[in-house]
ROKE-980981 format. One record per residue (C-alpha): residue in three letters; x negated, y negated, z. Coordinates in Angstrom, 3 decimals. Layout:
residues N
BATI  type         X         Y         Z
BATI   ala         X         Y         Z
...
end
This chain:
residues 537
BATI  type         X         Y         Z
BATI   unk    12.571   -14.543    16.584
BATI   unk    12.006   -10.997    18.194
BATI   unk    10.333   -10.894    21.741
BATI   unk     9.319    -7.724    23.137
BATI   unk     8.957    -7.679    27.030
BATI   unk     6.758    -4.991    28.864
BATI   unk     6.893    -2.426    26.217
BATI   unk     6.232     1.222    26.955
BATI   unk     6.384     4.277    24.619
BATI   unk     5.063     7.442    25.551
BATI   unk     5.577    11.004    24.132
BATI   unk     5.690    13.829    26.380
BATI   unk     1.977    12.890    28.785
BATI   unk     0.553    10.833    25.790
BATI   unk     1.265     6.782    26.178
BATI   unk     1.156     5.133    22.874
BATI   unk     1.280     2.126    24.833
BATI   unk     2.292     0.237    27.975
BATI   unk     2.590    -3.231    29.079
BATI   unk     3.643    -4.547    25.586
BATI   unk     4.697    -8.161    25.664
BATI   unk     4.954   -10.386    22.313
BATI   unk     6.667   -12.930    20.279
BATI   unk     7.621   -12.932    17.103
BATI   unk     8.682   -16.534    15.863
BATI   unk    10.159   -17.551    12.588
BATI   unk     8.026   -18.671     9.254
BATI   unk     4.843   -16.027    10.321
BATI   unk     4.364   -12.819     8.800
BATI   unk     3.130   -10.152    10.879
BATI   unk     0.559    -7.316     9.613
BATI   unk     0.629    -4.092    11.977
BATI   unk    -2.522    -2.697    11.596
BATI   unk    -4.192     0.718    13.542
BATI   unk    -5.517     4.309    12.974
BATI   unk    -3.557     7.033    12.090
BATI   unk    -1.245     7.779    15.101
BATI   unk    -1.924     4.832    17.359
BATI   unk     1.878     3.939    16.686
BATI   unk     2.787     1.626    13.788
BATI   unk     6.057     2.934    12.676
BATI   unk     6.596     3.646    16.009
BATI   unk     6.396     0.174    17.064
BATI   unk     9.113    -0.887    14.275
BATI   unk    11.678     1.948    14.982
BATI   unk    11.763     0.516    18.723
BATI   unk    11.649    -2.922    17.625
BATI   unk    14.642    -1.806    14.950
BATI   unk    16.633     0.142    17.603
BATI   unk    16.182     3.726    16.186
BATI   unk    13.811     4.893    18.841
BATI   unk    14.569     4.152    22.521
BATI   unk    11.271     2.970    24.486
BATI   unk    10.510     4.096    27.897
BATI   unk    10.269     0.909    29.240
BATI   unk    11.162    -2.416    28.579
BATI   unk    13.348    -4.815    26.351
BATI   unk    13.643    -5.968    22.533
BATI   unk    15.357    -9.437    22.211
BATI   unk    16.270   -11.320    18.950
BATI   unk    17.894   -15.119    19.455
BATI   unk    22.246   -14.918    19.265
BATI   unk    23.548   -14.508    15.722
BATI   unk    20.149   -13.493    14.628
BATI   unk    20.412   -10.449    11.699
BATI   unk    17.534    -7.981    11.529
BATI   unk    17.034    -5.846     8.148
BATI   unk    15.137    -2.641     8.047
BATI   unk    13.492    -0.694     5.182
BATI   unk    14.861     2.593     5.580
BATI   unk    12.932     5.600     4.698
BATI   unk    16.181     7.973     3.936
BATI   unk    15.808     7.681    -0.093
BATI   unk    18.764     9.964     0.446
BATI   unk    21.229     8.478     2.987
BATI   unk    23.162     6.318    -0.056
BATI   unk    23.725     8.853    -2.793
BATI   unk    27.556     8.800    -3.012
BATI   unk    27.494     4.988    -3.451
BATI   unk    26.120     2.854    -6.646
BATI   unk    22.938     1.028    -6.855
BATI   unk    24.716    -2.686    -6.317
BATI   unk    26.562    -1.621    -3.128
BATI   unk    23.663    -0.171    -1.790
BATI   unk    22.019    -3.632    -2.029
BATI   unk    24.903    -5.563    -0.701
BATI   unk    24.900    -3.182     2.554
BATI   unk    21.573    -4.917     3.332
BATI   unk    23.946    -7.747     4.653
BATI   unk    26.082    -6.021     6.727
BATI   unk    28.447    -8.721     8.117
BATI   unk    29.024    -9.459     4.359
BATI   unk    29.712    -6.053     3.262
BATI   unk    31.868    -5.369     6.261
BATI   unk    33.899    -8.506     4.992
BATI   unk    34.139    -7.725     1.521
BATI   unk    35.387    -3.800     2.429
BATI   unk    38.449    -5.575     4.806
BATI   unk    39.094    -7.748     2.160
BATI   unk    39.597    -5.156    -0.327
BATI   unk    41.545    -3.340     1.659
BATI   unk    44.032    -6.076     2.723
BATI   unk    44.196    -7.492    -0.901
BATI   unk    45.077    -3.375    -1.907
BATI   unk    48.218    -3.747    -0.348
BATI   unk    51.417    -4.600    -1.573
BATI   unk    52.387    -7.158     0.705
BATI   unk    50.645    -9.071     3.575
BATI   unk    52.291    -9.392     6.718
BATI   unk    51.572   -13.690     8.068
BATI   unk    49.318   -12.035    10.369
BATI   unk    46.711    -9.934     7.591
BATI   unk    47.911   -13.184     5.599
BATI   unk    46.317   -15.448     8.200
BATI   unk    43.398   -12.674     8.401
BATI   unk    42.473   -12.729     4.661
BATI   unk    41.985   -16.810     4.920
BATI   unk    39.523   -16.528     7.715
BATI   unk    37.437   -13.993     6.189
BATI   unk    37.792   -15.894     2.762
BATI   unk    36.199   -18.840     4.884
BATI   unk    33.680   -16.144     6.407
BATI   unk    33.103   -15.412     2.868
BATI   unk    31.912   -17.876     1.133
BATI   unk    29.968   -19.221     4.158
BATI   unk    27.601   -15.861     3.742
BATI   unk    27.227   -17.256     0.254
BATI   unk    29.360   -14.078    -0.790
BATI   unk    30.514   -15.173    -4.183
BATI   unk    26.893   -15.421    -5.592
BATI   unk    26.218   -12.251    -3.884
BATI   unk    26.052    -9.688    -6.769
BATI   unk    24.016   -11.782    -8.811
BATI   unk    21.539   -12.533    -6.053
BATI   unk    21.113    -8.866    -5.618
BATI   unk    20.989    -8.489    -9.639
BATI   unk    17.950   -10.694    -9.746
BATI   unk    16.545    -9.032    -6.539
BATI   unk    16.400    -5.572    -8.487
BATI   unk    15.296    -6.865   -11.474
BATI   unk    12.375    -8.332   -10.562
BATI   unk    11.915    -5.021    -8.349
BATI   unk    11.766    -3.233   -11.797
BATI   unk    15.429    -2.100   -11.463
BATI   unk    17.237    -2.378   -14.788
BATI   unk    20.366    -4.418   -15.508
BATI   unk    22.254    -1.136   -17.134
BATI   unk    20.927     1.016   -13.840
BATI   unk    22.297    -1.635   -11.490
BATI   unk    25.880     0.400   -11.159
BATI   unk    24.447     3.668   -11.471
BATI   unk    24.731     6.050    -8.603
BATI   unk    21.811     6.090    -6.165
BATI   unk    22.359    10.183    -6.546
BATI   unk    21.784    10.148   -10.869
BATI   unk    18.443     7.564   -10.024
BATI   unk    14.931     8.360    -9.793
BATI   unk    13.089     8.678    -6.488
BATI   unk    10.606     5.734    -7.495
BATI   unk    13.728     3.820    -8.517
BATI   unk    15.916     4.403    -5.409
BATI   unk    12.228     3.235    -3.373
BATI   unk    12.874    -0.212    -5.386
BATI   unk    16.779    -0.097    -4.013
BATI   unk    15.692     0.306    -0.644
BATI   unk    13.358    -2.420    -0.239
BATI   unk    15.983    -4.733    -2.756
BATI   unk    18.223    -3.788     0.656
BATI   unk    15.772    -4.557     2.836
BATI   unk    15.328    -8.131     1.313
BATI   unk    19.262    -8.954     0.567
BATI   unk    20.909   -11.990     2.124
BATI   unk    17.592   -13.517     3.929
BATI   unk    17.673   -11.674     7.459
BATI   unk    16.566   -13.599    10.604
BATI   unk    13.874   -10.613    10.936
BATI   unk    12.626    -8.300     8.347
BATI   unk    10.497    -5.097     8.942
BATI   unk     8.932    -2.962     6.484
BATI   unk     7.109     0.148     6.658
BATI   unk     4.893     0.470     3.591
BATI   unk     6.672    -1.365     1.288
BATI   unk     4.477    -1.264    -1.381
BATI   unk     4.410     2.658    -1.814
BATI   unk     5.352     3.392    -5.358
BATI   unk     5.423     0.230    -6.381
BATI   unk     3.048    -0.716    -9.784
BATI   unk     0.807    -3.827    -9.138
BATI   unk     2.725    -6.182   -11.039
BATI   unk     5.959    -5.553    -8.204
BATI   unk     3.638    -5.643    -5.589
BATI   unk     2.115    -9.201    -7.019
BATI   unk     6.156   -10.353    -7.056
BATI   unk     6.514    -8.972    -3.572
BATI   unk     3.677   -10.941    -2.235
BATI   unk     4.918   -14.316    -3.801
BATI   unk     8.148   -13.629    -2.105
BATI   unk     7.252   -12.916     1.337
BATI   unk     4.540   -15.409     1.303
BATI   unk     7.620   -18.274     0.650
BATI   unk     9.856   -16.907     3.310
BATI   unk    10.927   -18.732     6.780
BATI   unk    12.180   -15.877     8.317
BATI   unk     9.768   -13.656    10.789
BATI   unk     8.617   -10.692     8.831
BATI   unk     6.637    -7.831    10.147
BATI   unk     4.599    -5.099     8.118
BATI   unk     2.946    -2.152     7.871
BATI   unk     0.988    -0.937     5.172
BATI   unk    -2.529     0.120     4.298
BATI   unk    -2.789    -1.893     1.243
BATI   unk    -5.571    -4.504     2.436
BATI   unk    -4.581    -7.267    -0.386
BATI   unk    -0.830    -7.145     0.413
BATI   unk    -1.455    -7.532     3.971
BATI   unk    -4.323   -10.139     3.272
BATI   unk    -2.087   -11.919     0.915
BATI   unk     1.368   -12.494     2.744
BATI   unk    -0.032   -12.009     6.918
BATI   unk    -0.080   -15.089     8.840
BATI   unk    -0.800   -12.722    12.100
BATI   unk    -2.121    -9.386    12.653
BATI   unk    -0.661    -7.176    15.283
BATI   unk    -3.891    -4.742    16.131
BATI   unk    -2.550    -1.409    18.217
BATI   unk    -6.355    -0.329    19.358
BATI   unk    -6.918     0.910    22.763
BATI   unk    -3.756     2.294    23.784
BATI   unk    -2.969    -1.533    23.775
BATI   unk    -0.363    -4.045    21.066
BATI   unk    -2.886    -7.326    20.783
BATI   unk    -1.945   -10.220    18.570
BATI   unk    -4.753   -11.915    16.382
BATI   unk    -4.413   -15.428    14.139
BATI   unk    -5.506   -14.091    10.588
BATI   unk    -4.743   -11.485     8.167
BATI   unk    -6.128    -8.268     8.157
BATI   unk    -9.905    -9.877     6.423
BATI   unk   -10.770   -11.600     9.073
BATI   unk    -9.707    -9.164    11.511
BATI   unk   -12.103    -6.428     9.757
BATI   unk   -15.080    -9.063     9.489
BATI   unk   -14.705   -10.511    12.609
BATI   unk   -14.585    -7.112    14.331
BATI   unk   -17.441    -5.652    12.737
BATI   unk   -19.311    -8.890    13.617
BATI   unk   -18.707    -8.164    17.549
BATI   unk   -19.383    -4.834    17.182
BATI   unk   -23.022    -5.847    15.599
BATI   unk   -23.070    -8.184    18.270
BATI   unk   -22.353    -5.818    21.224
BATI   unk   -24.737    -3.602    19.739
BATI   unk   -27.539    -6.171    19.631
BATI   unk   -28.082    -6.284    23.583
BATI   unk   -30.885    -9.097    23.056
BATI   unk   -28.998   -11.631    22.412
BATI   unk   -27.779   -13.864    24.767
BATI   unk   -24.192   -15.499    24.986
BATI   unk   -24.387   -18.873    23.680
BATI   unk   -26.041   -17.663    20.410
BATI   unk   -23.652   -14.901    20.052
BATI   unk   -20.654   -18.101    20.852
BATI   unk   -22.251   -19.865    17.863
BATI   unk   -22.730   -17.099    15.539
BATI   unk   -18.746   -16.164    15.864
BATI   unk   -17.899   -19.827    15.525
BATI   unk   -19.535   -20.348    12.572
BATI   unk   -18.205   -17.229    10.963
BATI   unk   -14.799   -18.800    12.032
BATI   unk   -15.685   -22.055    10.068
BATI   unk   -16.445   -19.798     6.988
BATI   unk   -13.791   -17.723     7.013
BATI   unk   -11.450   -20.903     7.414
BATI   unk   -12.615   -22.729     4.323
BATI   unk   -12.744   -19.606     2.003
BATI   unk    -8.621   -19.370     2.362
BATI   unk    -7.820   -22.923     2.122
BATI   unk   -10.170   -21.979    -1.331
BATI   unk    -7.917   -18.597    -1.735
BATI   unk    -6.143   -18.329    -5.121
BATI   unk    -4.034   -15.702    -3.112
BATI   unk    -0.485   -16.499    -1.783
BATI   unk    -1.445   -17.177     1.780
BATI   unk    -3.198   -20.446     0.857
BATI   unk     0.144   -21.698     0.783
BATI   unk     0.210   -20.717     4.413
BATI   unk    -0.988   -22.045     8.020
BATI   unk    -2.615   -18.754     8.332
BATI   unk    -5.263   -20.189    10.415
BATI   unk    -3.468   -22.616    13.113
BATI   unk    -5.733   -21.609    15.888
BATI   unk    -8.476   -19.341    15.344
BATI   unk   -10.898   -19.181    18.439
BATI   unk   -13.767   -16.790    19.492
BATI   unk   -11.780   -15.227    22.359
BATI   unk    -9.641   -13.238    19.902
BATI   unk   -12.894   -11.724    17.896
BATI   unk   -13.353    -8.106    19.733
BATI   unk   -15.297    -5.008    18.482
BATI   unk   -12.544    -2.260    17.063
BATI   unk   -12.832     1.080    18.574
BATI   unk   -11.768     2.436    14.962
BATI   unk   -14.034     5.273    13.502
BATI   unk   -14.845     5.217     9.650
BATI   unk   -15.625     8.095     7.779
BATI   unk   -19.333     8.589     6.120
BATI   unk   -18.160     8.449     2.463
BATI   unk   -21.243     8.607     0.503
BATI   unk   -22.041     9.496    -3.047
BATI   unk   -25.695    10.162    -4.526
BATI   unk   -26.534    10.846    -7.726
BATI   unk   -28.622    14.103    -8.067
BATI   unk   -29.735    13.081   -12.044
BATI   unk   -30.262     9.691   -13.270
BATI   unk   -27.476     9.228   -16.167
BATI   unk   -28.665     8.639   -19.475
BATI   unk   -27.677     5.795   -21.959
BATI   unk   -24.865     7.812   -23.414
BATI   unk   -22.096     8.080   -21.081
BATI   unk   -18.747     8.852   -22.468
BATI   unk   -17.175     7.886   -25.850
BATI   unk   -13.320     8.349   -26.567
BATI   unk   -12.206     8.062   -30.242
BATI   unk    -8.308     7.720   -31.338
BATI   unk    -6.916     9.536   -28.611
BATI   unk    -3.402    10.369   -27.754
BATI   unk    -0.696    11.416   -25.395
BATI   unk     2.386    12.260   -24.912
BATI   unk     4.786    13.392   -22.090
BATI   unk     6.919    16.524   -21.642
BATI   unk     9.940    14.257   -22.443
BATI   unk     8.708    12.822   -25.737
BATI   unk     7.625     9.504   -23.911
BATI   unk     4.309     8.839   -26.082
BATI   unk     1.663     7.452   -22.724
BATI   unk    -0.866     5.797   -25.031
BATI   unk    -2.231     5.960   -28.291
BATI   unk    -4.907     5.299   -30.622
BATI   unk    -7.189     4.483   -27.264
BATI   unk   -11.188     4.549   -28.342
BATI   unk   -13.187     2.982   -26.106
BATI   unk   -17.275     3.398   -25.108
BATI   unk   -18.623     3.536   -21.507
BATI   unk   -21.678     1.878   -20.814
BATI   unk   -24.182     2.945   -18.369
BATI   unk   -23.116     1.657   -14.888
BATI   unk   -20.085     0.479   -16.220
BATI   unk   -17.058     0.666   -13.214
BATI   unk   -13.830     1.110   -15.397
BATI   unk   -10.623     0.657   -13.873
BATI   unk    -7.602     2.303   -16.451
BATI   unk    -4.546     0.159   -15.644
BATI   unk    -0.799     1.260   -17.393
BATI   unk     3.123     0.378   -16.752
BATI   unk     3.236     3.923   -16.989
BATI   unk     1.144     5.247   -14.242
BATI   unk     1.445     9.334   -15.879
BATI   unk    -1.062     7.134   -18.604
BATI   unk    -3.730     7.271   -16.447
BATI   unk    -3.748    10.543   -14.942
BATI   unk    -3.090    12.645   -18.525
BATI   unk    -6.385    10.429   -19.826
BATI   unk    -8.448    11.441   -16.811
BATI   unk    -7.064    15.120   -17.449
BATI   unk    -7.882    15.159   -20.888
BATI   unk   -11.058    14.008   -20.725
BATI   unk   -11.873    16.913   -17.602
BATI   unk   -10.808    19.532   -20.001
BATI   unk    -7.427    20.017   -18.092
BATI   unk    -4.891    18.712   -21.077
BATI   unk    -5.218    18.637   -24.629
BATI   unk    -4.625    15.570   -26.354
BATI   unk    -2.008    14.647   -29.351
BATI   unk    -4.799    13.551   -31.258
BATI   unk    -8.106    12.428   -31.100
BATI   unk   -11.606    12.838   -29.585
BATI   unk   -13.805    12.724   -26.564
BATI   unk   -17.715    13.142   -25.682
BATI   unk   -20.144    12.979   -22.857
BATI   unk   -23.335    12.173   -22.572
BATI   unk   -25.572    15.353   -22.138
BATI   unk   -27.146    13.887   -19.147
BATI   unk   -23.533    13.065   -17.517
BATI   unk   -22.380    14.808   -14.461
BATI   unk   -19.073    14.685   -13.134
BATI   unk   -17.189    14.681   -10.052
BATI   unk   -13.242    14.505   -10.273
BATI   unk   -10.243    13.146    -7.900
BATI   unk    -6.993    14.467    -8.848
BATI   unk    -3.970    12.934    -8.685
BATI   unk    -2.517    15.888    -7.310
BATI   unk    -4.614    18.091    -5.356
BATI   unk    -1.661    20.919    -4.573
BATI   unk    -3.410    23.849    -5.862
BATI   unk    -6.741    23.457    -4.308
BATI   unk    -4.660    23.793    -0.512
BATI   unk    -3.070    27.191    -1.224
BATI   unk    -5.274    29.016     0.895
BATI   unk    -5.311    30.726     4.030
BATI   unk    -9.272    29.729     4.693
BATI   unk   -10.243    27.157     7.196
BATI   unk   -12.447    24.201     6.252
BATI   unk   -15.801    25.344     6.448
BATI   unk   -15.310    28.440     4.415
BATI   unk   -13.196    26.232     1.603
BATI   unk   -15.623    23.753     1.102
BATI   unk   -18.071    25.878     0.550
BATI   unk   -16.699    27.402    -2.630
BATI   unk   -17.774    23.956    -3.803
BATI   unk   -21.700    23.521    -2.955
BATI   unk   -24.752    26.155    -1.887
BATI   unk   -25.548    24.658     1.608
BATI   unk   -24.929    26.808     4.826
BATI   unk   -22.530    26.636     7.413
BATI   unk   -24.520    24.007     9.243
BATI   unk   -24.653    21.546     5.799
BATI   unk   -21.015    22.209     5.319
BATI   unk   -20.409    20.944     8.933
BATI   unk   -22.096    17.740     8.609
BATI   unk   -20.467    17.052     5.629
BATI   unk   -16.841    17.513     7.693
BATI   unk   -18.174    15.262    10.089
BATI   unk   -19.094    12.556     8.066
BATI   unk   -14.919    12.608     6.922
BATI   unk   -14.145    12.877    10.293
BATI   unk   -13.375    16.452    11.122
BATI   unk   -13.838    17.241    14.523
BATI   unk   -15.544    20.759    15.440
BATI   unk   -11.673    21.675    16.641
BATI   unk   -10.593    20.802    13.538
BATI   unk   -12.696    22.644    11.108
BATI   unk   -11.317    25.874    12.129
BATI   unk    -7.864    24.958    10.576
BATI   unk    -5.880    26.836     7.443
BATI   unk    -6.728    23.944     4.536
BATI   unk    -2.794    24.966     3.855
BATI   unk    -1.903    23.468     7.053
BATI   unk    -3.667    20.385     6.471
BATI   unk    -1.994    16.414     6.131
BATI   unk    -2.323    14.944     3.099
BATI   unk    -4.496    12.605     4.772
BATI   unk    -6.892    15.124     6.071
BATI   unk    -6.284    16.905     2.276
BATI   unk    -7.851    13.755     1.049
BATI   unk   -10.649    13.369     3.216
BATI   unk   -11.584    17.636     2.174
BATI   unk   -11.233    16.304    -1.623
BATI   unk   -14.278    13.781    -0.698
BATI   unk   -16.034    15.665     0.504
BATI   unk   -15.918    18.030    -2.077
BATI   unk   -16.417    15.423    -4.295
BATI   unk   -20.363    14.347    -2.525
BATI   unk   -21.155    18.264    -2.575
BATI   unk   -21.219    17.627    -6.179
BATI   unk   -24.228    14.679    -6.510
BATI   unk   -22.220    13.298    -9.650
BATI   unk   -23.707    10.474   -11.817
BATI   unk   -19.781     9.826   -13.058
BATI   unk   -16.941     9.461   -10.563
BATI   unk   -13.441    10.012   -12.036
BATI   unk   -11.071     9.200    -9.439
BATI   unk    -7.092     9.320   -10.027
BATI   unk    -5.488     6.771    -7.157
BATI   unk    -8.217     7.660    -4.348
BATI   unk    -6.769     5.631    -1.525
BATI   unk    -3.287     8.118    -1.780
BATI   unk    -2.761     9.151     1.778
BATI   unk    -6.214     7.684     3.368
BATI   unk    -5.838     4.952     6.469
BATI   unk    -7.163     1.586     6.656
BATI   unk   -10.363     2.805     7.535
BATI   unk   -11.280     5.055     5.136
BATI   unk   -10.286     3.244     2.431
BATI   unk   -12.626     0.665     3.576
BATI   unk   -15.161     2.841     4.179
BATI   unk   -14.395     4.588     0.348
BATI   unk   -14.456     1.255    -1.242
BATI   unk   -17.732     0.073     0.439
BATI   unk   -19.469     2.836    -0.968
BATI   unk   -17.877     2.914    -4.425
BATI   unk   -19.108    -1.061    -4.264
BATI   unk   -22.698     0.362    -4.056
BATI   unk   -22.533     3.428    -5.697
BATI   unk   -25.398     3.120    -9.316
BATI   unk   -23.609     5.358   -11.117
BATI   unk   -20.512     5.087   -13.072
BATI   unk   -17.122     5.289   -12.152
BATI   unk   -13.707     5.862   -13.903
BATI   unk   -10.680     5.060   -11.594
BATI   unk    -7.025     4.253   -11.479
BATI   unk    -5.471     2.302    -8.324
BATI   unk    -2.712     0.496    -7.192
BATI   unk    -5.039    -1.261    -4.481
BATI   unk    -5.359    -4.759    -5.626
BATI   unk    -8.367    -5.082    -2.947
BATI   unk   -10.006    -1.558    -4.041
BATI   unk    -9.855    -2.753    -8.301
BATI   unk   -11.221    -6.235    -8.043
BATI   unk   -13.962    -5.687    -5.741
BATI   unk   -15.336    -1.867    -7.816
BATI   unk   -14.255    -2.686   -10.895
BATI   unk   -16.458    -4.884   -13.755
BATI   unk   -14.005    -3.265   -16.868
BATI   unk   -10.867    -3.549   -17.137
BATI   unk    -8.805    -0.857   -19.990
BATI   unk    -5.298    -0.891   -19.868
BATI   unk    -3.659     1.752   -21.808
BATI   unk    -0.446     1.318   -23.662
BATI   unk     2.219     3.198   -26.127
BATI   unk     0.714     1.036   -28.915
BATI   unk    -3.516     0.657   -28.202
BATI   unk    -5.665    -0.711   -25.173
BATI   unk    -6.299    -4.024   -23.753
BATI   unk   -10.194    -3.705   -22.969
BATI   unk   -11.740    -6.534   -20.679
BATI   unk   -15.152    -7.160   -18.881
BATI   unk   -13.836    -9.245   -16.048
BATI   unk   -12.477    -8.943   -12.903
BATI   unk    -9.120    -7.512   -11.769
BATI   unk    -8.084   -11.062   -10.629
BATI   unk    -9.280   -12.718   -13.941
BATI   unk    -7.325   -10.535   -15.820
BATI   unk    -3.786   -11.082   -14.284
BATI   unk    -3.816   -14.495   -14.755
BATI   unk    -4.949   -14.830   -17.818
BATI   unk    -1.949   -16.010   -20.196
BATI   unk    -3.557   -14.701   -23.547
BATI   unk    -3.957   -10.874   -22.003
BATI   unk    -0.194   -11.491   -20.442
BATI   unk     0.738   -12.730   -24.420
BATI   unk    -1.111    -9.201   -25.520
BATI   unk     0.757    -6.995   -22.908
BATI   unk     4.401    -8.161   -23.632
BATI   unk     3.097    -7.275   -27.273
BATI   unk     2.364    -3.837   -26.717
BATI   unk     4.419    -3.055   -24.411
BATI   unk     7.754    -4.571   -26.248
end
């Protein structure tokens, strides 16, 4: 349990927030949620000890252990993969390191003698002889490999030493457990294990991320950091959104009076209620809903960009056909092959891969960007495109400022260009940046609207919700929901592919796996899991 008594953090004049008091109790899983710089990672580097807050005290019970996903990928290079792990624990690895070095010596005074039995008792009360194969089977099903387990964390990848850190993070059950984005660079299946293993924890767990699945699938609670203020809400990060948008509807509609306004919330409380206890996801196994009542719902003060895509030409029938088509990597690693595949009209294709460099050399191919191995590709002649990168480097190398970049991309005026900032958010201080200067956040947000300029009947879009907030990829997927044309997309956004896409392609070394059906459909389906371990072996 970790309770946080009159809180204060403030940078230089600017108060994050003030007056913070919560409590954190065993068997709930936390979700931080708030806009970009109202002080999420902030709150857990307080909370973890790193950053000292102005006012006010951080308690956990006596004998309590807290673990910490660190963000230094770095900070374990000279040691190997497994010790890295078993440092998560550190009263066991501090153990384990004296009783190396007493057992090193020669000969034990009765003294180190009778200091070797009491840590052997210490020991194997931490459960320290099935410690290396707990942390074994913690990176393997993190996608570490059993012949990378004693590598050094210096001759690993930086995707693979992400996987270490959380396997640290999640070593040896700690009391409390906070993670900041712990899903980043993980593939969907790893995020799927990730959420099946939080969601059957005891301990109190507290996260940040902005993937809206993950935080709907294993949150109990959601800690909302909104007016300058930390406010704890029964739900996950759904019901927050719903319910908030419902006040806000509600404080907007100044006719209606309070006892219909009481009834509308409760009843969306009753719905919302019965829809998890139907959930397939991992918090049905949870009391996620213990005590729900209309107090809590309050309109969010958060902002949400105006993402929104026309089509300037109605597509025709013939949309894009892909014939034998292969690719492979500057290392010899073949991506896919033999992929052929037709795209109907309105079709919304989501291109799934172990592999995600799959996905982005087929959307690069197709835009003319990469030649293929072998094989073929055609558009319609009516088909107009409009294309997300993966990496959007090159398009920021400029000393211009927003207006006069986004113009290269569309014949409006300086006015048009304007509104079209403003819709993503820019304010008229902002617009007068260097792009070169920009966050990849706010790089995102210029990509978009880039991307509208262009009135596209065919969205290609390589992981859109890279960098974005909460809000705008709400926003994005709302109108990608909507959108009447068709739409080509990778994503590692559970949420994002089951509620755009109606096709499912998944490309392999060995063919595609090619599905109408939903993203939740097709995970659990045993004869497309059968197929996968097929093509994939």
């Amino acid at each position: 349990m970790i309770t946080v008594t009159n809180l204060a953090i403030q940078f230089g004049k600017k108060t994050l927030y003030k007056d913070v008091n919560l409590k954190f109790t065993s068997g709930n899983i936390y979700g931080i949620i708030g806009a970009n710089g109202a002080g999420k990672s902030t709150l857990l580097r307080a909370i973890s000890g790193e950053l000292e807050p102005n006012k006010g005290t951080i308690e956990m019970l006596p004998g309590e252990r807290m673990s910490v996903l660190e963000q230094d990928h770095f900070k374990y290079d000279d040691f190997s993969v497994m010790d890295t792990v078993l440092m998560g624990h550190q009263p066991l690895w501090q153990n384990m390191k004296e009783r190396e070095a007493l057992y090193a010596k020669p000969e034990m005074t009765e003294e180190e003698g009778n200091r070797a039995a009491e840590l052997e008792m210490a020991f194997a009360e931490m459960n320290g002889w099935e410690a290396e194969s707990e942390a074994a089977q913690l990176l393997q099903n993190l996608g570490i490999k059993e012949d990378r387990h004693y590598a050094q964390m210096a001759d690993i990848s930086n995707n693979e030493k992400v996987r270490v850190m959380l396997a640290k993070a999640l070593f040896g059950h700690p009391d409390n457990l906070l993670l900041d984005e712990p899903t980043n660079d993980l593939d969907l299946d790893t995020v799927q294990w990730l959420e099946e293993y939080l969601s059957n924890l005891e301990q109190c767990v507290l996260v940040v991320s902005h993937d809206r699945h993950f935080l709907d699938a294993v949150s109990t609670q959601t800690v909302d950091i909104d007016f300058g203020k930390v406010t704890l809400f029964s739900g996950n990060y759904s019901f927050w959104y719903e319910s908030s948008q419902l006040a806000l509807r509600q404080a907007q509609n100044q006719k209606m009076k309070a006892d219909e306004k009481r009834k509308q919330l409760e009843e969306f409380i009753r719905r919302f209620s019965a829809n998890v206890a139907k959930s397939k996801q991992t918090t049905s196994r949870k009391k996620m809903l213990e005590k729900l009542n209309v107090e809590e719902i309050t309109p969010s003060t958060r902002k949400y960009p105006g993402i929104i895509f026309s089509m300037e030409r109605e597509p025709g029938t013939q949309i894009l056909e892909v014939e034998g088509l292969k690719a492979v990597d500057a290392d010899g690693t073949v991506l896919f092959d033999n992929v052929s595949f037709t795209i109907e009209k309105g079709q919304k294709t989501v291109f799934l891969s172990h592999n995600p460099k799959a996905m982005t050399a087929l959307f690069e191919i197709i835009n003319g960007n990469r030649e293929p191995q072998a094989g073929t590709y055609k558009w319609g002649v009516t088909i107009t495109t409009a294309y997300l990168p993966l990496d959007n480097t090159e398009f920021f190398k400029s000393e211009m400022n927003l207006v006069d970049w986004l113009s290269q991309y569309g014949t409006g005026n300086e006015v048009m260009m304007k509104s079209y900032l403003g819709r993503m958010l820019f304010k008229d201080e902002d617009i007068q940046k260097k792009v070169c200067v920009l966050s990849g956040g706010e790089k995102m947000r210029c990509m978009i609207a880039r991307m509208q300029l262009k009135n596209a009947n065919c969205l290609i879009l390589d992981t859109p919700t890279n960098h974005l907030d909460l809000e705008s990829i709400q926003a994005f997927n709302n109108n990608l929901i909507t959108f009447k044309g068709n739409i080509l997309f990778a994503s590692h956004d559970h949420e994002f592919i089951n509620t755009v896409a109606d096709r499912i392609i998944e490309l392999t070394p060995k063919g595609t796996i090619d599905k109408l059906t939903t993203y939740d459909d097709y995970i659990y389906d045993e004869s497309i899991k059968e197929k996968k371990a097929e093509l994939y072996a």
